[in-house]
C-alpha positions in Angstrom: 0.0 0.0 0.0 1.9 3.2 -1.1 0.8 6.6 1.5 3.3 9.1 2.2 2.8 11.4 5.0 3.5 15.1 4.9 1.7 18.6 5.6 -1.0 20.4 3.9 -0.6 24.2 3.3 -3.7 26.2 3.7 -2.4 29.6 3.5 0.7 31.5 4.1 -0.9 32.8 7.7 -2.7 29.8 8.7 -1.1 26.4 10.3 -0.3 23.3 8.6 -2.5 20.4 8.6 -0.7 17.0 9.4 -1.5 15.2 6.1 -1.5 11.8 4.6 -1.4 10.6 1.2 -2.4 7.7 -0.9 -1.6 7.6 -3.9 -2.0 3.8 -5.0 -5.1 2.8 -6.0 -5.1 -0.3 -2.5 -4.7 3.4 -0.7 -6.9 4.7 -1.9 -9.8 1.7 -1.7 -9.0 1.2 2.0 -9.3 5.2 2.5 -10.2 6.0 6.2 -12.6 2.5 6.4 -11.9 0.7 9.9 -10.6 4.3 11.6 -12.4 5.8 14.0 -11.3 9.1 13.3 -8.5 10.9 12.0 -8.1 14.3 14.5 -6.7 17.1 13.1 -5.4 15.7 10.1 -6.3 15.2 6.6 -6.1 11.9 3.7 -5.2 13.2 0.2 -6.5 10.8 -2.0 -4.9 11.4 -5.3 -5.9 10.6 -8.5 -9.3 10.7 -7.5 -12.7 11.9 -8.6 -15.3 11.2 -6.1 -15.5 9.2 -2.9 -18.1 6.9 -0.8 -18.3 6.3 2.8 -19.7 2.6 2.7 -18.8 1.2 6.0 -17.2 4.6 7.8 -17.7 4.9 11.6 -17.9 8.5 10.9 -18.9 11.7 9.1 -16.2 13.0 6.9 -15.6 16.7 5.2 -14.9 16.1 1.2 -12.8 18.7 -0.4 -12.8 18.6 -4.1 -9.5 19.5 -5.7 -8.6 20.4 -9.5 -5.0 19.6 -10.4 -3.6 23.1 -9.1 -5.1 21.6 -5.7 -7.7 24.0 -6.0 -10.8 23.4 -4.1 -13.5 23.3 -6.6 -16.3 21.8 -4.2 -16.9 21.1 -0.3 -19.2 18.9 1.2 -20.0 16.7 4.5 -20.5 13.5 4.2 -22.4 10.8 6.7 -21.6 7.3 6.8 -23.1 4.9 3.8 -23.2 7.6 1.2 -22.2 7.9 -2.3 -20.6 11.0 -3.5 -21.2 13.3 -6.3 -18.1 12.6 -9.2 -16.8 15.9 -10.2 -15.0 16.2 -13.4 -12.8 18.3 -12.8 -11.1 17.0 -10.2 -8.1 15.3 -9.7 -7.7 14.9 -6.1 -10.0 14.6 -2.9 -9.4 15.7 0.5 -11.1 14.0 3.8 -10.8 15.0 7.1 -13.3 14.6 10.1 -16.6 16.5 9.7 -16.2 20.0 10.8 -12.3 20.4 10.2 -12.8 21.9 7.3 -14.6 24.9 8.4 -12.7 25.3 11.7 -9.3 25.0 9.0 -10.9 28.3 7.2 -11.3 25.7 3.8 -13.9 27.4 1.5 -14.4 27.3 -2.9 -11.6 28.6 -4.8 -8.5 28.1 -1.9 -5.8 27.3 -3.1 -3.6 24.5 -1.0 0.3 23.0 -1.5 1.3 19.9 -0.1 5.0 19.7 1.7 7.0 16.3 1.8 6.0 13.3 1.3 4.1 13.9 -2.0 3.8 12.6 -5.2 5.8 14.7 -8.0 2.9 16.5 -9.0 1.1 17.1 -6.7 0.2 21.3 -6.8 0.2 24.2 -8.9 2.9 24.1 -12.1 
């Protein structure tokens, strides 16, 4: 199973989010199923285009991400749900329900990844 870990820039001014990646596609399929939780931190699922929560123990925030890593959509989540795909996206970020907001996370931020990362991940 290929994840990296590494920290999620949501601003110059704001503090960085303990992050981890997966980027294979077991990584990806095992997600954040049999956590119960992941506080204060985030999973980067990347390449991805939408997301379920089939058999989660909890709610989850969905950040939607272009291939700049530009949010492009937010939503929350409950357990046994099927997302919406979004085309244009390239990347999804999860955190526990209510992170998001309390991070500052709204449409059109723009966030950068540090260590741990696939090549290119971020804005080019």
């Amino acid at each position: 199973m290929t994840t990296s870990n590494g920290l999620l820039r949501l601003g110059p001014d704001l503090p960085a989010v303990p992050l981890e990646i997966a980027a294979s596609y077991r990584a990806r399929t095992r997600g954040l199923l049999g956590r119960d939780g992941i506080p204060g931190a985030a999973l980067l699922l990347t390449p991805a285009g939408s997301v379920h929560t089939f058999r989660m123990r909890f709610a989850i925030d969905v950040a939607y991400l272009d291939r700049r890593l530009r949010v492009i959509a937010l939503t929350t989540m409950a357990p046994n749900r099927l997302g919406l795909p979004r085309l244009r996206s390239r990347h999804v970020l999860e955190a526990e329900a209510g992170a998001m907001a309390a991070w500052g996370l709204r449409v059109g931020s723009l966030l950068s990844v540090e260590g741990g990362g696939p090549p290119r991940l971020g804005p080019r």
